[in-house]
MITI-293455 format. One line per field, with one value per residue (C-alpha): residue number from 1; residue in one letter; x, y, z. Coordinates in steps of 0.25 Angstrom, whole numbers, plus 2048, in hexadecimal, padded with zeros to 3 digits. Example, Ala and Ser with C-alpha at 12.3 -4.5 7.8 and 13.67 -1.06 7.14 Angstrom:
! MITI-293455
n = c(1|2) $
res = c(A|S) $
c1 = c(831|837) $
c2 = c(7EE|7FC) $
c3 = c(81F|81D) $
//
This chain:
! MITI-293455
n = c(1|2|3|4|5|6|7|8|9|10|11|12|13|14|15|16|17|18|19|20|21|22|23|24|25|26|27|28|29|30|31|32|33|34|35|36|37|38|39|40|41|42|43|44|45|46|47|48|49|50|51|52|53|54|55|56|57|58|59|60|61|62|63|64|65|66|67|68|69|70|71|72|73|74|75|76|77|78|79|80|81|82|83|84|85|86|87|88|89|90|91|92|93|94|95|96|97|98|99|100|101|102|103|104|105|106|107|108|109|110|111|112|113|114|115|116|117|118|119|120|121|122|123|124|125|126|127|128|129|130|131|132|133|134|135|136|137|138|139|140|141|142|143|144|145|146|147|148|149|150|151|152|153|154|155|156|157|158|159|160|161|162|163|164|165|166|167|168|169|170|171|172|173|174|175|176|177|178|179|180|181|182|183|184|185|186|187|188|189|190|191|192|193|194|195|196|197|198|199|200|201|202|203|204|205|206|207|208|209|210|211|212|213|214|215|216|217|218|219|220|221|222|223|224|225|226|227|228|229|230|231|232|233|234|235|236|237|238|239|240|241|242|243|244|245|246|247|248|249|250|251|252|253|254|255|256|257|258|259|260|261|262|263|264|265|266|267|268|269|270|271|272|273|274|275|276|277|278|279|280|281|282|283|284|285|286|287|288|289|290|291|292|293|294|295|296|297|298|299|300|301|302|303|304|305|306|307|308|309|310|311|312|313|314|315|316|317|318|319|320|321|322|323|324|325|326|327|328|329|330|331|332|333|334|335|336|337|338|339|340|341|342|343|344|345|346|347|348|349|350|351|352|353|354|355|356|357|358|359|360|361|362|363|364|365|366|367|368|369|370|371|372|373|374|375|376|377|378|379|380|381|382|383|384|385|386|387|388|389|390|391|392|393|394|395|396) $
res = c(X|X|X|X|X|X|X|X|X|X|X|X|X|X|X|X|X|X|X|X|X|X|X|X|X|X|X|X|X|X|X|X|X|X|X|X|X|X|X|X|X|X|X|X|X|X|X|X|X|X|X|X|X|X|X|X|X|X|X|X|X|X|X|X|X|X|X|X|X|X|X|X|X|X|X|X|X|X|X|X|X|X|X|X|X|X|X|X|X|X|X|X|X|X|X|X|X|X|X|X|X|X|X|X|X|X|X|X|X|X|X|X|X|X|X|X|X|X|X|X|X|X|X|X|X|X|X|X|X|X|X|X|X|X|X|X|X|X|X|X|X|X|X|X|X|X|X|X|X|X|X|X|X|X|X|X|X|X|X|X|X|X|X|X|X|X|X|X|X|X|X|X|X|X|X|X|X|X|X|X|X|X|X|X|X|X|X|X|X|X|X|X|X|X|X|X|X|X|X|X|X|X|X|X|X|X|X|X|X|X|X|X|X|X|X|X|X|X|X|X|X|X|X|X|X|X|X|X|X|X|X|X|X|X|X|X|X|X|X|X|X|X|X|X|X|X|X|X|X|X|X|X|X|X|X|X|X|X|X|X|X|X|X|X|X|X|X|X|X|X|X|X|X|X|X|X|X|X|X|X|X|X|X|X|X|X|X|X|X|X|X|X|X|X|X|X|X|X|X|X|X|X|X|X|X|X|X|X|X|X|X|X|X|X|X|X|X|X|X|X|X|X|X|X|X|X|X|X|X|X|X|X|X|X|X|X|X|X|X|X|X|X|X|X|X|X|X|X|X|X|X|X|X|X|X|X|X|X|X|X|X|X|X|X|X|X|X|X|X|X|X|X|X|X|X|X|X|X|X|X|X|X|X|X|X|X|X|X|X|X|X|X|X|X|X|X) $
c1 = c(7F0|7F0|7E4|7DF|7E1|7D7|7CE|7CD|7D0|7DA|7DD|7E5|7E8|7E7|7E9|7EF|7F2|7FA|7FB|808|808|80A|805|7FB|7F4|7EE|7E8|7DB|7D8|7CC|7D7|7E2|7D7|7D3|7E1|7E5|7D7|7D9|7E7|7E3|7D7|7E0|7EA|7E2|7DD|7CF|7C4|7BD|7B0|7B8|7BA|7B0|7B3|7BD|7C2|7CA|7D4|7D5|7D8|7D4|7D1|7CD|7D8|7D0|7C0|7BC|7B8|7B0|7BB|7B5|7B1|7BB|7BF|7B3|7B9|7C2|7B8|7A6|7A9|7AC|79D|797|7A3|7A4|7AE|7B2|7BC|7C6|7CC|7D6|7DE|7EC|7E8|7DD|7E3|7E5|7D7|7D3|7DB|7D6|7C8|7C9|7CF|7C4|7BA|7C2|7C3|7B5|7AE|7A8|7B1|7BB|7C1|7C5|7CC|7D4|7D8|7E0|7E1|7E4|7E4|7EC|7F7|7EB|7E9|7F1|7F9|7EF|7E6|7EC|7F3|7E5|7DF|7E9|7E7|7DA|7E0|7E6|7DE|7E2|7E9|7DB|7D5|7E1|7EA|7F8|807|80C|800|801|811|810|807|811|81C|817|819|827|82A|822|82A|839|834|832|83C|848|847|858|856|848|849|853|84B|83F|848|84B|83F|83A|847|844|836|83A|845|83B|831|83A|836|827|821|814|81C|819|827|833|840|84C|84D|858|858|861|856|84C|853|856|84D|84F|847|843|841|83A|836|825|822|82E|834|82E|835|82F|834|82E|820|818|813|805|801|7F6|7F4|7EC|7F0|7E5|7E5|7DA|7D7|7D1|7D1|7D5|7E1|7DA|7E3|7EC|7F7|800|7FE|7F5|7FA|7F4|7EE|7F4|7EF|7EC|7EA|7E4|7E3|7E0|7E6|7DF|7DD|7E3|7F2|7F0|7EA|7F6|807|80C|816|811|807|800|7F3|7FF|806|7F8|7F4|802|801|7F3|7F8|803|7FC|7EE|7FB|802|80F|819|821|82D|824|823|82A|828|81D|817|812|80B|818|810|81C|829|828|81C|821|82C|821|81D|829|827|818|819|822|82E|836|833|82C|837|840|83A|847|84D|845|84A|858|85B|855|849|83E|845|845|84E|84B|845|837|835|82D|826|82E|824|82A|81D|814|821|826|81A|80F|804|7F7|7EF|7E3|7EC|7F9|7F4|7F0|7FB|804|7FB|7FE|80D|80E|805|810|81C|814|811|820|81A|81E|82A|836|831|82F|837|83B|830|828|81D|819|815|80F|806|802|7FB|7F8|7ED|7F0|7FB|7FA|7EB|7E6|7EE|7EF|7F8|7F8|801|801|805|80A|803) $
c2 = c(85B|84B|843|844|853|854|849|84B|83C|832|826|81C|80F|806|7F7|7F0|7E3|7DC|7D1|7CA|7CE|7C3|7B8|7B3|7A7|7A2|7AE|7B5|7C2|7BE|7BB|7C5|7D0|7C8|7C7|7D6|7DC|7D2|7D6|7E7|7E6|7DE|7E8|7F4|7EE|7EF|7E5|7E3|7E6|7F6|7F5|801|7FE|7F4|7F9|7EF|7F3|7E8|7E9|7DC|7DF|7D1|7CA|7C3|7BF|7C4|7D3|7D7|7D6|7E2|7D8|7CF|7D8|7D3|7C5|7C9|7CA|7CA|7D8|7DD|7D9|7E5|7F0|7F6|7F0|7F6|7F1|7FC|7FC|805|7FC|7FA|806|7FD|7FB|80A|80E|806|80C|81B|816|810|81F|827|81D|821|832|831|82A|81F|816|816|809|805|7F7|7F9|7EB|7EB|7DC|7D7|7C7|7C5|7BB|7B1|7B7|7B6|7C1|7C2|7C4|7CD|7D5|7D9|7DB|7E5|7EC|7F0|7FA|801|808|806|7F7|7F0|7E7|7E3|7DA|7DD|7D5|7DF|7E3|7EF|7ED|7F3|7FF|802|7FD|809|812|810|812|820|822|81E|825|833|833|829|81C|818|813|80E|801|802|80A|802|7F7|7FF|801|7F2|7EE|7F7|7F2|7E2|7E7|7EE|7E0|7D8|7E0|7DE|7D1|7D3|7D6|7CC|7CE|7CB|7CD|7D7|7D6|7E0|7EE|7E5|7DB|7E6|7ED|7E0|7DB|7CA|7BE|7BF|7CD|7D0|7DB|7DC|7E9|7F1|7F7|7F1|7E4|7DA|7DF|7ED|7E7|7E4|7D6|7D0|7CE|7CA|7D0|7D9|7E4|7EC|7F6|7FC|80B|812|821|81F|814|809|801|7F9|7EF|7FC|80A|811|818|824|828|837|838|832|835|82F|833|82C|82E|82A|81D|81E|81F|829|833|830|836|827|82B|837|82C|839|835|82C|83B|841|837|838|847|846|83B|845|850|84C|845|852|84D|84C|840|845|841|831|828|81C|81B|80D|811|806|802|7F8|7FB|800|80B|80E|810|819|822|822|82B|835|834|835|841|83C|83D|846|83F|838|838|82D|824|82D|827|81A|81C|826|81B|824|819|80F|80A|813|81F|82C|826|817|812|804|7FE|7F3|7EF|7F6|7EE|7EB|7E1|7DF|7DB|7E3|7DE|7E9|7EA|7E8|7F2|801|7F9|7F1|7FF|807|7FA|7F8|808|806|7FA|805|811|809|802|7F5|7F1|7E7|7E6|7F0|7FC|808|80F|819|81C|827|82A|822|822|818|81A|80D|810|80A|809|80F|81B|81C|819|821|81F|826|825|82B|824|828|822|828) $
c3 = c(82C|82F|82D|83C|83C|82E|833|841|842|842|83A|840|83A|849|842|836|831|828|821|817|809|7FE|7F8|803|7FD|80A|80D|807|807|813|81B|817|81A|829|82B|82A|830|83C|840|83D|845|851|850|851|85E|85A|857|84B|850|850|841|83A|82D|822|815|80D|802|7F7|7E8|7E2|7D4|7D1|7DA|7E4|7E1|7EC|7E8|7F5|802|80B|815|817|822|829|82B|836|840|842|848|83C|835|82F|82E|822|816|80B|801|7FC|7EE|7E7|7E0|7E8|7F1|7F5|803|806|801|80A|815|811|810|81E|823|81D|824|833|82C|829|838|832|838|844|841|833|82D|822|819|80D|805|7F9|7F5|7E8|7E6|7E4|7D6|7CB|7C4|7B8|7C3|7CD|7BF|7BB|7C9|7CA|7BC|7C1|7C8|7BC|7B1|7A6|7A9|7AF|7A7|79D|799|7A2|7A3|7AE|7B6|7BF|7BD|7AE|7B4|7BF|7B5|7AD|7B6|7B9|7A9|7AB|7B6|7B0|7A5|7AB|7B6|7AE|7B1|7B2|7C1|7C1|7C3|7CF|7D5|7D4|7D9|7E5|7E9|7E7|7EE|7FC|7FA|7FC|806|80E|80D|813|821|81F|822|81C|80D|804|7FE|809|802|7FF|7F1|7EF|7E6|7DD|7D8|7DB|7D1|7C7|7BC|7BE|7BB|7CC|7C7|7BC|7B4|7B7|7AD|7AA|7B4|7C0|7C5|7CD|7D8|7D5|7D6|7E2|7E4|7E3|7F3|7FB|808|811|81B|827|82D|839|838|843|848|855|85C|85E|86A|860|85E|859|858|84C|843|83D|82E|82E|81F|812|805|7F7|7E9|7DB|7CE|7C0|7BC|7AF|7AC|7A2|7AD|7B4|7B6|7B5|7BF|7C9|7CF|7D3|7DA|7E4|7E7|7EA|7F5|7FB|7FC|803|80D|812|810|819|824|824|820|817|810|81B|824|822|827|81A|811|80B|7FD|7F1|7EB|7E2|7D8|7DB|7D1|7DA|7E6|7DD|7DA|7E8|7EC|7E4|7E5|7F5|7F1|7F6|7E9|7DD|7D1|7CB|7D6|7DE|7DD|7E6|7F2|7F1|7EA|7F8|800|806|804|80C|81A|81F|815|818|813|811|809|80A|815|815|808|800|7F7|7EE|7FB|804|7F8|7F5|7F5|7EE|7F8|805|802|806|814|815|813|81E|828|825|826|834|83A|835|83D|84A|84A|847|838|83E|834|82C|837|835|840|846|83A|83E|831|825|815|80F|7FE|7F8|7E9|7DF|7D1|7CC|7D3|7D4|7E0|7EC|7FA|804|814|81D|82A|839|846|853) $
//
């Protein structure tokens, strides 16, 4: 049973915009947020007079002053005076929340029309700043004193890892999937990082790439980005530049806060939202055709495999080894280069994922389009494996 057949309605996603990732100093996040509303609203062939309600996604944590952005929406036009503005935050899930908030508005006919933002402004801040901004989202870290940041955390779990499941090819793999990540990049023009560094200096500790926390790399870290993606939800085709795309299910689930309360590997709560996506669509992993999922670390988006249940627990090398994540495998997995290669700015990923997924669905994702996908999978994640977020998407 899909989302329409349980609701009685549709969710269709009838807009989107994008902007570049990176480090944008001549943009604020007013103008990343008019910039990406303007170009969702235009596409979804709509005015904003139409829009019913705004929910923005964005983390901060103490990176930008500014702690009350709702209304920044509101700059795009007069039309949009007096719609409702909520600002969404769930740590770097902050962005999907914000797409399931909107959906539940549509599921539950307080609104027809919905504007999604996600944004995030944070290459202004230094890395002190940024390091503690996001070591609120972990708690046992917030607060203190740290060298490695959310590195270490994630550094942590990838010695758990090793150390349940042997830990003798590790690193490569880690450096094969940061080395597909980049390649994949170099085909989206909004990533942030634009290069084919090779599986060789993926792979290679060097003074370009150094050791961050033990065994994450540089290159196994996504960068700090600024940037902000839209997208318009509605329940019915609203006459666009490009065809909707349907919502056919979505999940979410939570795990506890502290580590202690959590398997550092099983990333539990991440495998329940996945299973409640697939099973409210109707569907199976068989039938996707890619998947873009938070690969924040690349021992995250390891963990991804086997949460998503396309390897056993321990066995998620196997997917990238055997070459089933790639382009041209039986499941990719972030062609547009994932946060490790397209930046991730906190608040704006789980948008930016539903878009990119929406350009791939209606043929319209330019050098990174694969070839008539019907059927895709987006999982944004706060926390280290807290906050989770699944949606399975579908072209008409």
């Amino acid at each position: 049973m899909s989302l329409r057949e349980q609701f009685g309605k549709d969710v269709l996603l009838t807009g989107w915009g994008h902007s570049r990732f990176g480090k944008l100093a001549d943009d604020t996040l007013e103008s990343l947020i008019v910039q990406v509303a303007t170009e969702a609203i235009a596409n979804a062939g709509i005015e904003p007079g139409q829009i019913d309600e705004i929910y923005l996604g964005q983390f901060n944590s103490g990176m930008m002053p500014l702690a009350f952005p709702s209304s920044l929406a509101l700059q795009v036009s007069p039309d949009l005076a007096n719609v409702p503005a909520t600002r969404v935050e769930n740590a770097c899930a902050s962005g999907s929340a914000a797409f399931q908030q909107g959906t539940k508005s549509l599921l539950a006919g307080t609104a027809k029309t919905v504007l999604v933002i996600g944004a995030e402004k944070m290459t202004h801040a230094g890395a002190e700043v940024v390091g503690a901004g996001l070591l609120g989202a972990d708690y046992d870290m917030a607060g203190k004193a740290s060298t490695t940041g959310f590195t270490g955390l994630f550094a942590e779990v990838a010695k758990h890892y090793g150390k349940r499941y042997g830990d003798g090819n590790l690193g490569d793999v880690l450096g094969s999937i940061a080395a597909k990540n980049h390649r994949n990049g170099v085909d989206n023009p909004y990533a942030q990082l634009r290069k084919d560094l090779g599986e060789e200096f993926c792979r290679t500790v060097s003074d370009k790439n150094p050791m961050v926390a033990d065994p994450l790399r540089r290159t196994d870290c996504s960068p700090v980005s600024d940037g902000a993606a839209a997208v318009v939800l509605s329940v019915a085709p609203t006459g666009g530049a490009t065809a909707p795309v349907r919502l056919a299910g979505f999940g979410q689930a939570n795990d506890f806060f502290p580590a202690a309360r959590r398997d550092p590997t099983a990333f539990e709560a991440t495998r329940v939202s996945w299973q409640r996506a697939l099973a409210m669509a109707g569907v199976g992993l068989d039938d996707l055709d890619f998947a873009e999922v938070h690969d924040c670390f690349t021992i995250a988006e390891l963990l991804m495999y086997e949460a998503m249940g396309l390897t056993e627990p321990g066995r998620g090398a196997r997917a990238i080894e055997e070459g089933w994540v790639f382009k041209d495998g039986k499941l990719p997995v972030n062609v547009s280069g994932g946060l490790k290669a397209k930046g991730h700015p906190v608040g704006a990923t789980g948008v930016s994922q539903h878009v990119i997924s929406a350009m791939q669905l209606t043929g319209t994702a330019g050098g990174m389009q694969l070839a008539n996908p019907r059927r895709a999978a987006v999982q944004n994640m706060g926390g280290v494996g807290i906050a989770n977020y699944v949606s399975i998407l579908e072209a008409l």
